[in-house]
N, C-alpha and C positions, 0 to 999 in steps of 0.2 A: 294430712290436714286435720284440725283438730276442730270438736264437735262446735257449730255455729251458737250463738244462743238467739232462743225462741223470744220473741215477744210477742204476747197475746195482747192486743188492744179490744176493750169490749164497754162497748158505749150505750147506754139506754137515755131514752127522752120521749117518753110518755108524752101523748098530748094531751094530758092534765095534768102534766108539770110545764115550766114555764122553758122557754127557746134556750138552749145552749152551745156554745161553741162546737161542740165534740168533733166534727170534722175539720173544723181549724187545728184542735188539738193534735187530731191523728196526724195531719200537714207538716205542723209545727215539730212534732219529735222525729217524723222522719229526715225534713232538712238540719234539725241540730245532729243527728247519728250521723248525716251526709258528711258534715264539717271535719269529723274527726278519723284519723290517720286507721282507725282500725274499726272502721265503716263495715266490712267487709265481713263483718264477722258477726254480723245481727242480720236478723231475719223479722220481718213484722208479720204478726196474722189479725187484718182488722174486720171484726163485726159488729155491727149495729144491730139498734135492736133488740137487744138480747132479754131475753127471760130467764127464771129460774131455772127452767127444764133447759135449757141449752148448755148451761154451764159445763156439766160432766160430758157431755158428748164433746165437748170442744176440746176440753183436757185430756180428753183422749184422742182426738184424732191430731193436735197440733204436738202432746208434748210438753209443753211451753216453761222455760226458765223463767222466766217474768209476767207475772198477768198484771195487766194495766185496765184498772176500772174509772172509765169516763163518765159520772152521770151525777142524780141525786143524791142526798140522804136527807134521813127526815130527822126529827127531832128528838126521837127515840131510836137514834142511834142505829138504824138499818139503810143499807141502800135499798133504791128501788130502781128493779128492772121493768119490763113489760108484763103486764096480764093478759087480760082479755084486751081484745083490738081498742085502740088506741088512749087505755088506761093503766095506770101503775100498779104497780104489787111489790110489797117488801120482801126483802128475803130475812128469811129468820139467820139471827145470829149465829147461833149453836149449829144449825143446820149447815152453816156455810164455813166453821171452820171443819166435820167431821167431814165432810167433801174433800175440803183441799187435805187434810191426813193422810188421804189416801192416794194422793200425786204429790208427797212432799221428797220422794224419791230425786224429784228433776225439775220442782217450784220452789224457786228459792226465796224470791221476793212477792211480793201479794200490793200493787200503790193502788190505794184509792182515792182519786182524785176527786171529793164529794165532801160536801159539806157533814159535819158531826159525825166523822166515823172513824172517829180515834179511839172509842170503846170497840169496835169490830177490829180495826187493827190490831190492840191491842193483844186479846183475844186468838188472831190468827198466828199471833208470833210463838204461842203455847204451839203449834206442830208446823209453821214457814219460820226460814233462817231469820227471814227480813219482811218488816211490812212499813206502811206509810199510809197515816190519816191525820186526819184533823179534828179538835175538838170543836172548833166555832166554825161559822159560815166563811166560805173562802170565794172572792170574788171571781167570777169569770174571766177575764181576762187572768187575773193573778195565778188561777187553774190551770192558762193554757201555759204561761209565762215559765210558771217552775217546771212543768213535764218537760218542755224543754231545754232548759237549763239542766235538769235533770240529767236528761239521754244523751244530751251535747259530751256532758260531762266523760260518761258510759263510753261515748266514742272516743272518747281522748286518752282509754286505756284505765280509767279513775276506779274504784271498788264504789260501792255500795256507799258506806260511809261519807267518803269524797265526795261523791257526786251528789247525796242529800246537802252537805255543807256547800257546796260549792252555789248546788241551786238557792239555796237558801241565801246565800250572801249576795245573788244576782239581783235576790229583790228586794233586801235592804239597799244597795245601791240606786238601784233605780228609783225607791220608793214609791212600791206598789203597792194601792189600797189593800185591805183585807185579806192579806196577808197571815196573818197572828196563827197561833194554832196548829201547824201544819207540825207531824211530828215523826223521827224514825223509831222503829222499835226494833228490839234484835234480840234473838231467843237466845235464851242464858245458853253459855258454854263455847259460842260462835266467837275468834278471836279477835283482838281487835283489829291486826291486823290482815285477815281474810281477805284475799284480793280479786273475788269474786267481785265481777264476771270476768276479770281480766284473766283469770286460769284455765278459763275455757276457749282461748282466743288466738289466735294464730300470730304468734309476736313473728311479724315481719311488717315494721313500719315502713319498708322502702315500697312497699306496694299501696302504699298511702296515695294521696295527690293527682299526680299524672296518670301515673299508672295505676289505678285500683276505678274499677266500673262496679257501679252499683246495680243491684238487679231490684227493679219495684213490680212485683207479678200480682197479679189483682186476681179475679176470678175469670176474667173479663178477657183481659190481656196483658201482654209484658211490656215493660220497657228496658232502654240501657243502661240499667243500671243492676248495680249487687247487691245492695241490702233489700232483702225482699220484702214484700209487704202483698198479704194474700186480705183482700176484701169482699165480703157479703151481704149486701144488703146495699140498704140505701139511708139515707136520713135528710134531714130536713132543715131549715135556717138556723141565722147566727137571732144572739141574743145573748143574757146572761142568765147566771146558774144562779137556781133561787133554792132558799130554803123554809119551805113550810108546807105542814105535812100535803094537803092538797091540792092547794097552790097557791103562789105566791108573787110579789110582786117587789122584788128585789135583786140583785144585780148579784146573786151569790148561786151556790151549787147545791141547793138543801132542796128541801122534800120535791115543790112541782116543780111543772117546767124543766126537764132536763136539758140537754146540750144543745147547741145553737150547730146547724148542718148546711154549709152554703155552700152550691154546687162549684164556684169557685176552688173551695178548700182543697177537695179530691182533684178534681182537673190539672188544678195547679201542681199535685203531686205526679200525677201521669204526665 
């Protein structure tokens, strides 16, 4: 059998940034992975919460093909994770792509899901295959909307490419606000057509459907299912992602207020 891919979901929401989805998020790209025939072959690891200092220690205990960053960014172009209890800290730029340089052995992709951080993206594509940001604020719903159009995607065997297009055209069809912005990047030399993550995946679609059980293991406990999903921590209500630097009062995923955490979201996943 051939090696699963990792995905690292890591969500921060200060509480002097403003309420964001993040745990609808995490919900949302689990059941789109669920939908597609080769479900089976992703793994989720989700934590809340997250700060600067946890970053590395995660990378190395998960592994992870994919990190998936659920939170702010502020207007100078930094996410912000947690600092001191229950207030924000940015992460410096430079700092955060010579980090990932050194897990780009088995990180291929870097999505920042957060408003103004398509200079950080950009940036990270100088040592990851693949990253994804945004230049302008991107509304909360429209945040949770693409990830999983995204991942749906991913499930359905699609590369990287595809599955940015595909999410992207999910939400010109629907005509989702605050949208604009949202952008892939791909480190010179990477083919066009690379079919990454589908080459890490066990092409046997007859185990799709019927027959393919998903596994969702938390920290907590398991359920019946295969795609797994390992969780820690906890978070907090919905709302939307706002962008300014210390807080803000707008329906986007910028500076405060990070993601909206309603106990619904997780449950509904277990």
């Amino acid at each position: 059998m051939k090696e699963k891919i990792r995905i690292l979901f890591l969500s921060a929401n200060p509480w002097t940034t403003s309420r964001i989805l993040v745990d609808e998020e995490a919900r949302e790209i689990f059941e789109r992975i669920q939908e597609g025939p080769y479900r089976d072959n992703f793994e989720i690891y989700k934590h809340v919460a997250i700060r600067p200092i946890d970053l590395q220690k995660l990378l190395l205990l998960h592994q992870p093909h994919i990190v998936h960053f659920s939170g702010h960014g502020s207007k100078k172009q930094k996410i912000i994770m947690g600092g001191t209890p229950g207030r924000g800290k940015t992460v410096d730029r430079h700092g955060l792509v010579e980090l990932l340089a050194l897990y780009r052995a088995h990180v291929r992709l870097v999505l920042l899901n957060a408003c103004f951080t398509n200079v950080q993206a950009r940036s990270i594509v100088e040592v990851i295959d693949y990253s994804v940001g945004t230049g302008k604020g991107i509304g909360d719903k429209a945040g949770v909307a693409f990830a999983g159009a995204f991942y749906r995607a991913l499930g359905f065997g699609k590369s990287i490419r595809q599955a940015f297009e595909s999410a992207r055209a999910e939400l010109a069809l629907t005509k989702m606000p605050r949208t604009r912005g949202i952008e892939l990047f791909v480190r010179e030399g990477i083919r066009e057509d690379d079919p990454f993550p589908r080459m890490n995946m066990v092409d046997e679609t007859c185990c799709s459907a019927r027959h393919a059980k998903l596994v969702l293991k938390t920290i907590e406990e398991r359920s019946e299912f295969r795609l797994t999903v390992f969780e820690t921590g906890s978070s907090a209500r919905s709302s939307p992602r706002i962008c300014a630097e210390v807080r803000s009062m707008s329906v986007r995923r910028c500076d405060t207020n990070e993601r909206r955490i309603t106990p619904d979201s997780i449950n509904a996943v277990k």
